[in-house]
N, C-alpha and C positions, 0 to 999 in steps of 0.2 A: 305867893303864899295865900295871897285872899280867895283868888280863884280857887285854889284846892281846897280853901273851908268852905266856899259855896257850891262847891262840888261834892263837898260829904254830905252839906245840908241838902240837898237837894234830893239825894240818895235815902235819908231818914225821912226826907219830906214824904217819899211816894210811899212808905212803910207805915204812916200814921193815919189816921182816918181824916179825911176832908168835910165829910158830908154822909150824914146818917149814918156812922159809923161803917162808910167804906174806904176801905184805904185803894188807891188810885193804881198800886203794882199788881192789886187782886182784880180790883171791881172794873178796870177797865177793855176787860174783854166779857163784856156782859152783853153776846147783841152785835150784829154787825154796823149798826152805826154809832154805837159806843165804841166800838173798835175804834174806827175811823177817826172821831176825834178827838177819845182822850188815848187809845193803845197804842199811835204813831208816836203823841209826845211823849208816852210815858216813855218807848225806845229811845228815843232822839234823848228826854235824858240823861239814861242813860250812856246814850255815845257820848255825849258832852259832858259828864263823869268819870268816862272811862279814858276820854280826851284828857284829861285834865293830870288824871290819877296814874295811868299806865304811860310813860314816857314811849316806850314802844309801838304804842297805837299814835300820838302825837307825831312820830315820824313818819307814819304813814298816811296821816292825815297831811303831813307839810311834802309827802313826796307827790302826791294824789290831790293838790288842796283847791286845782281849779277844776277838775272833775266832778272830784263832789261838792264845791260849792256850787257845780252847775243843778247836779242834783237835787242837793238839796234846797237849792233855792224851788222849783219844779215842785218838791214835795210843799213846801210851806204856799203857794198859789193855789196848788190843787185844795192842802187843809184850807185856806181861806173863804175858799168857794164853797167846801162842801158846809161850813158855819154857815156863810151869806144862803146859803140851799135851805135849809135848815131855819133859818130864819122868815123864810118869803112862804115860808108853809102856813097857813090859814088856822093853824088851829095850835099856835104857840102863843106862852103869855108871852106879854110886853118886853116882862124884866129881860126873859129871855135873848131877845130883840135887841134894848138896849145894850147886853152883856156883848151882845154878836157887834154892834158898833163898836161899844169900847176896844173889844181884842180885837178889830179890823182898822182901829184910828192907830192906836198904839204900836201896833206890829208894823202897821202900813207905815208908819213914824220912822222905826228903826230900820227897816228895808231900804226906807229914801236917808236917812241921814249916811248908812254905813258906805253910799255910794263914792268910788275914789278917794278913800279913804284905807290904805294898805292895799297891800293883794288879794286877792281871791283867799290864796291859802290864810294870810292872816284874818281876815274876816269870818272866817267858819265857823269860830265858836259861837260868835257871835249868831249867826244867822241859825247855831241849833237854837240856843236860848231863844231866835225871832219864834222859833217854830213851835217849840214849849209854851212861849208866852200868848201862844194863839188861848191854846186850852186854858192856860193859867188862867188869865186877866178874864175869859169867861166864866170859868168854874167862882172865881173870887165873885164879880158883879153877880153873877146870874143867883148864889147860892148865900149869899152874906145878909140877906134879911130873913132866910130861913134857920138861920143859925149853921155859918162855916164853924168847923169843931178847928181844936189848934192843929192839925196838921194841916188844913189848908192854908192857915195865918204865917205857920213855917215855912210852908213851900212857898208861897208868895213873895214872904221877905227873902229867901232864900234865892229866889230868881230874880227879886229885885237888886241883891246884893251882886251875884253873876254878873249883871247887864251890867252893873256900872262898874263895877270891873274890868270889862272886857269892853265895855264905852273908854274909859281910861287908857286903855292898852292902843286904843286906835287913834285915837286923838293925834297919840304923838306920833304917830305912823308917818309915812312919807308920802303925799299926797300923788296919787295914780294916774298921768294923762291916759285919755284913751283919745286915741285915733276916729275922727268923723264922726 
């Protein structure tokens, strides 16, 4: 039940404005490297919404769940890199900089702890929120001394609340040997 009220919040989250009165469902295809880092997670998201809320996509996620956790692991390296890209540009502030450490500590955090710990399929949820919380935990550091409005404070808690939820669900997972 928690994960479906962090999956509603989340859904309200990207409908409220974060920053300068834009909200993240509109303002994120503004520009093709806006796209790129915040229009991937606004999707992701939503699949992780739609994961949670639609029982019939969940089966397809558990029929399909080491595919596309191949995937989508693939997409959250590539978002990592294109932040780290982004960052190493010569003519961005600091805070910026910082914000690109913190969602590359944090995310890089969850990637290594979620290892053999369930399967593939069950770890997926999880690895959407890794990929949300790329943009997230930036958007939050990079924008929070310029005045984040409440919808970024809700999406934040909103995805804080997700992750350990779905920290919680893995925990008691059954521990995964892998071979060599």
């Amino acid at each position: 039940m928690l994960k479906r009220i962090a999956a509603v919040l989340l859904l309200v989250g990207l409908v409220l404005p974060h920053s300068c009165g834009v909200r993240p469902v509109v303002g994120a295809w503004d520009g093709m490297s806006t796209t790129i880092m915040f229009g991937i997670p606004v999707l992701v998201t939503i699949a992780y919404a739609l994961h949670q809320l639609v029982p019939a996509l969940a089966r397809f996620h558990e029929r399909h769940g080491a595919a596309l956790h191949g995937v989508f692991r693939a997409v959250c390296l590539v978002l990592l890199g294109v932040y780290v890209g982004v960052a190493l540009d010569d003519d961005v502030e600091p805070r910026l900089r910082i914000a690109t450490a913190a969602s590359f500590v944090v995310t890089g955090a969850l990637i290594y702890w979620q290892q053999s710990r369930g399967t593939k399929t069950q770890r997926l949820p999880l690895l959407l929120l890794t990929i949300v919380g790329v943009a997230t935990i930036y958007a939050f550091v990079g924008w929070v001394a310029d005045g984040l409005q409440y919808g970024g404070w809700a999406f934040t808690a909103a995805w804080l609340l997700a992750v350990s939820a779905e920290v919680a669900g893995l925990r008691v997972a059954a521990a995964v040997e892998r071979a060599g």
